[in-house]
C-alpha positions as CSV (number, residue, x, y, z in Angstrom):
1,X,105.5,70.5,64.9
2,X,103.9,72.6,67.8
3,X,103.4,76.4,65.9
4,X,104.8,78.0,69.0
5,X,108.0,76.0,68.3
6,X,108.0,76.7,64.6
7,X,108.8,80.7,65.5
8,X,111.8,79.7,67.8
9,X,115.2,78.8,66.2
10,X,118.2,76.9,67.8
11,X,121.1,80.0,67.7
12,X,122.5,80.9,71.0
13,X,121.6,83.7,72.3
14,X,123.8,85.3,75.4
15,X,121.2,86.5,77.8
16,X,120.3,84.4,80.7
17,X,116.4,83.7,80.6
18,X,116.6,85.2,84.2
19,X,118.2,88.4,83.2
20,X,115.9,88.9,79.5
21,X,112.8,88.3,81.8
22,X,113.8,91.0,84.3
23,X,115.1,93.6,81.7
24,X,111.9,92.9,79.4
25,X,109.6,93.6,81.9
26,X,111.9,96.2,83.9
27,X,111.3,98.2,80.7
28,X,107.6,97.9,79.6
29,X,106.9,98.9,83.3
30,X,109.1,101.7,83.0
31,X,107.5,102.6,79.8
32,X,103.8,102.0,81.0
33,X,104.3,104.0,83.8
34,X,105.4,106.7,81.9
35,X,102.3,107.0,79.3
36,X,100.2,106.7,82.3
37,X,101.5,109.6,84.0
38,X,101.9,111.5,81.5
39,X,98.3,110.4,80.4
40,X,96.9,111.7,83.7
41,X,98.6,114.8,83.5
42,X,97.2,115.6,79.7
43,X,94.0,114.7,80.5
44,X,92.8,115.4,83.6
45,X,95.4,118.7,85.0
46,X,97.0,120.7,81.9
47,X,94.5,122.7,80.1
48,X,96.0,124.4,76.7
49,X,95.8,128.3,76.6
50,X,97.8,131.0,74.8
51,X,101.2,130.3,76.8
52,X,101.4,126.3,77.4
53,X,100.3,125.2,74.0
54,X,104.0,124.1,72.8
55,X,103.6,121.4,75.1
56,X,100.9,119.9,72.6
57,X,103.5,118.7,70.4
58,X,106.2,117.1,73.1
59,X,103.4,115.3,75.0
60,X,101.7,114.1,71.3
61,X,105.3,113.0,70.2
62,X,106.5,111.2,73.7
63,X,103.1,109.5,73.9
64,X,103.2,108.1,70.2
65,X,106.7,106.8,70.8
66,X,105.7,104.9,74.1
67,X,102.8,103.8,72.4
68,X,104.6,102.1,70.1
69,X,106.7,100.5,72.8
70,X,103.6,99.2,74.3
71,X,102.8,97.1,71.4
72,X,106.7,96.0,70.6
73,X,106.5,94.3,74.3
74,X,103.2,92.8,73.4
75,X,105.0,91.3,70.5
76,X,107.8,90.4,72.4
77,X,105.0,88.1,74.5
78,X,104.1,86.7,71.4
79,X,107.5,85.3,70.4
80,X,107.6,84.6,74.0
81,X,110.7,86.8,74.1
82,X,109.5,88.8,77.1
83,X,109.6,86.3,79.5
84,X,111.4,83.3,78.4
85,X,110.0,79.8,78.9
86,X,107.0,81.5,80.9
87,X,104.4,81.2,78.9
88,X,101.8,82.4,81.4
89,X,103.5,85.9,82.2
90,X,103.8,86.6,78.1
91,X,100.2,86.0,77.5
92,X,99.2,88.0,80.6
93,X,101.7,91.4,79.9
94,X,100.9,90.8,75.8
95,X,97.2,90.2,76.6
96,X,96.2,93.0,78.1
97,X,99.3,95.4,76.4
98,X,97.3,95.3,73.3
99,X,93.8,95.3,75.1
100,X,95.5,98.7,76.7
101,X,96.7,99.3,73.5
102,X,93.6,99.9,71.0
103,X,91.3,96.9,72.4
104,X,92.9,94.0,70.7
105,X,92.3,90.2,71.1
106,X,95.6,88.5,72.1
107,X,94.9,85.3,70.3
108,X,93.8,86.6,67.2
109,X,96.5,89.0,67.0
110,X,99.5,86.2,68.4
111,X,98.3,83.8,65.3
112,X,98.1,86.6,62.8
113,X,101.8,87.7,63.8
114,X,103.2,84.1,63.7
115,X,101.3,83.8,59.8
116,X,103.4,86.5,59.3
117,X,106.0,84.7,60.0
118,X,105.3,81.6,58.6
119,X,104.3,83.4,54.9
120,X,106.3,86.3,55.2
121,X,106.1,88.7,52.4
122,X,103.7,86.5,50.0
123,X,99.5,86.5,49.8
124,X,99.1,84.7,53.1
125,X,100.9,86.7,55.5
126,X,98.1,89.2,57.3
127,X,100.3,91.9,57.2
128,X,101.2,91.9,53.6
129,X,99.4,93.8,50.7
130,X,100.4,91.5,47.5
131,X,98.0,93.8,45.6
132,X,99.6,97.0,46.7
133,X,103.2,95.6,47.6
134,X,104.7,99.4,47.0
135,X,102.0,101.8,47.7
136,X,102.0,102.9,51.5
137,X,98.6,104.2,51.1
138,X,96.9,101.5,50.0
139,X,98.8,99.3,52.4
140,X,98.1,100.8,55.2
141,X,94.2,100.6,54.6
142,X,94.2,96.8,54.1
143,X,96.1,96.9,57.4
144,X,94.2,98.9,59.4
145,X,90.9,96.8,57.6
146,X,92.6,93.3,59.0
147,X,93.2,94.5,62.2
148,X,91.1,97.2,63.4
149,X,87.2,95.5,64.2
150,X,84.5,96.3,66.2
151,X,86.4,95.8,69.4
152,X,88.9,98.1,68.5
153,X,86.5,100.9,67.5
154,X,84.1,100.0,70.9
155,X,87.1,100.3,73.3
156,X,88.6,103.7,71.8
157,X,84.9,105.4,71.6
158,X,84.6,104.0,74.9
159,X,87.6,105.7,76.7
160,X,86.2,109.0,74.9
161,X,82.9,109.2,75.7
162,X,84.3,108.3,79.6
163,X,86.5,111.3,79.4
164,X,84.3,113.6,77.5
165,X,80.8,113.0,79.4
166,X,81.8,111.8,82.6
167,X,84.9,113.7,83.5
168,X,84.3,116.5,81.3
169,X,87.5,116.6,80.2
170,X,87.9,119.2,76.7
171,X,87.2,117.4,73.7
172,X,90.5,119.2,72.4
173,X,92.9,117.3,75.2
174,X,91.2,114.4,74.2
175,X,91.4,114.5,70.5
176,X,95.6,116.0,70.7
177,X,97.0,114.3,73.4
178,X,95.0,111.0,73.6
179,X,93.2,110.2,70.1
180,X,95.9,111.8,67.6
181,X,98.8,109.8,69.3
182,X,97.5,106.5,69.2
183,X,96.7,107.2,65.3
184,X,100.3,108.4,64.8
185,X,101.2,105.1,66.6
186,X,99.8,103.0,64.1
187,X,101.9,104.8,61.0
188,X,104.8,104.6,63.1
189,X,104.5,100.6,64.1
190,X,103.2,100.2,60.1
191,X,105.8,102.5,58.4
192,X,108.6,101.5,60.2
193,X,107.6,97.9,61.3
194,X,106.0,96.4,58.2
195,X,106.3,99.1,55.4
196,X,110.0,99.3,54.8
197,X,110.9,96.2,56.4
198,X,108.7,94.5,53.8
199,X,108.0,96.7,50.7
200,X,108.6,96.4,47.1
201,X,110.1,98.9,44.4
202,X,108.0,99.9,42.2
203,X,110.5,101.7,39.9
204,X,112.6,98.5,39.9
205,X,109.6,95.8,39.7
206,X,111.6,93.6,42.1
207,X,111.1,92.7,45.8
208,X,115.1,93.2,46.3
209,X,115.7,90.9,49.7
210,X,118.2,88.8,50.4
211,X,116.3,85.4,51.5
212,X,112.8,83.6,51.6
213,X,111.8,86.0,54.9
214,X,111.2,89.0,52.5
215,X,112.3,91.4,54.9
216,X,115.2,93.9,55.4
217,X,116.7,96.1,58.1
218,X,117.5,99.4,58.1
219,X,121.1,101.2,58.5
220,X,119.6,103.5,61.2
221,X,122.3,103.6,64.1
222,X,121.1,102.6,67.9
223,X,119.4,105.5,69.0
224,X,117.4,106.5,65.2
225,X,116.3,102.6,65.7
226,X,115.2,103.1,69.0
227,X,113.4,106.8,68.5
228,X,111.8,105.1,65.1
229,X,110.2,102.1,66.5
230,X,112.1,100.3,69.4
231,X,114.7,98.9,66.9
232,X,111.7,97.2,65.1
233,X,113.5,98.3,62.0
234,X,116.4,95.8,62.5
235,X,113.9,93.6,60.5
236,X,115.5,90.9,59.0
237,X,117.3,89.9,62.3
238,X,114.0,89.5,64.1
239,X,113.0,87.5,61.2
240,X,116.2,85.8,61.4
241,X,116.1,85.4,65.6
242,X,112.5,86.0,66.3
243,X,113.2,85.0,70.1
244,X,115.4,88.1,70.2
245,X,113.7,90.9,72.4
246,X,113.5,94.3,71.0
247,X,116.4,95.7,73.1
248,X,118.9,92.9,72.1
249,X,118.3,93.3,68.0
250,X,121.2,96.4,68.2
251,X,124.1,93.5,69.0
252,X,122.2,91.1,66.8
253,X,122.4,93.8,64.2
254,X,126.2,94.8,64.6
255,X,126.9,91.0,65.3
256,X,126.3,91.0,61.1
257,X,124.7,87.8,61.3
258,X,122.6,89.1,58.7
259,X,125.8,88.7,56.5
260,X,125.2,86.1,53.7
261,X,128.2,83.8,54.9
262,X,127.0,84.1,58.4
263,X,122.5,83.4,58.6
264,X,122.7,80.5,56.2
265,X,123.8,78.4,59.5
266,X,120.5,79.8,60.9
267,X,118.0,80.0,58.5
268,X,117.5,75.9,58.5
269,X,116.8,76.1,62.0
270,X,114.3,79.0,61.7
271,X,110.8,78.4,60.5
């Protein structure tokens, strides 16, 4: 069986491939847009001082956030969710999403996510600690060790040194409004993407998930999902209907096809 087709699963879904692809990519252009203007403005036209500095924390907390939408579209492309059945326009929007994004490689990031998939929850899957299954700490570090490399580091210093030596821009805009949110990005996407979705309890010794996709959702309402991590946190339905784009998993969710009596009929046509 192709690997692509192994992450797709026969359950109707009621958007029109026409209509997902033009809402998926209506959005991350609205949300690109966005960081890059307020990007621009941070860097290169507000300087802090004694009366604009409470700006520092609405700019660091907007650009987190749409950093973290940046990445969910990228995943998207890699379920092929953005852009249904055009396999060219998700590899080009994911490709250069996460090259935007902290200087990732599309293909090794696309195979490690559909691992994930495939060993969910168990030593194989990339984005699993099995050593440190309940300690965030820990977990995060073996996360950040998997996926941040050279390129990662090379692309980020790169953007700084630009700014910094070239456009003299203060090293404190830089380090606030630029560095500091992309960090925070990364415990947002992990925390709420992978963490919960996927942790154990270590009071209880037990994973505590209801199937062999060891993940669960969360019982935030619409707009908590979508101010935590673009309803990323509706775990076990992406699991569940990994074709699903990011804006869809709210009716997926309320649907309850998460239910026991109702994903059984899915699950055999899921990985």
């Amino acid at each position: 069986m192709n690997r692509d087709r192994s992450l797709t699963s026969d359950h109707k879904v009621t958007i029109s491939s026409r209509r997902q692809t033009v809402i998926g990519l209506s959005l991350i252009a609205a949300i690109f847009v966005t960081w890059i203007a307020i990007h621009i403005y941070a860097m290169f036209f507000y300087r802090i001082d004694a009366t604009n500095w409470p700006l520092i924390p609405l700019i660091f907390a907007v650009q987190c956030w749409l950093s973290v939408g940046m990445f969910i579209a990228a995943h998207d492309g890699m379920h092929g969710s953005l852009a249904p059945g055009k396999k060219w326009v998700n590899e080009a929007v994911g490709s250069f999403l996460l090259a935007f994004y902290a200087g990732f490689g599309w293909r090794k990031m696309r195979n490690a996510h559909w691992d994930h998939h495939k060993y969910s929850g168990t030593a194989q899957d990339p984005d699993f600690d099995a050593d440190n299954p309940a300690h965030f700490g820990r977990w995060y570090m073996t996360f950040l060790k998997r996926y941040f490399g050279l390129s990662s580091v090379l692309y980020v210093s790169s953007v700084v040194t630009t700014y910094w030596l070239l456009f003299d821009i203060p090293i404190t805009n830089i380090v606030l409004l630029y560095g500091f949110p992309a960090i925070a990005s990364s415990f947002q996407l992990f925390y709420f993407g992978t963490y919960r979705p996927h942790r154990h309890f270590a009071e209880q010794n037990t994973m505590v998930f209801a199937d062999h996709h060891n993940a669960r959702s969360n019982a935030f309402g619409p707009l908590a999902s979508l101010l935590s991590c673009f309803h990323f946190g509706y775990h076990h339905e992406h699991h569940l209907s990994p074709q699903t784009p990011w804006w869809s998993l709210p009716k997926l969710h309320q649907s309850g096809i998460t239910d026991n009596q109702k994903y059984a009929s899915l699950e055999k046509n899921i990985l």
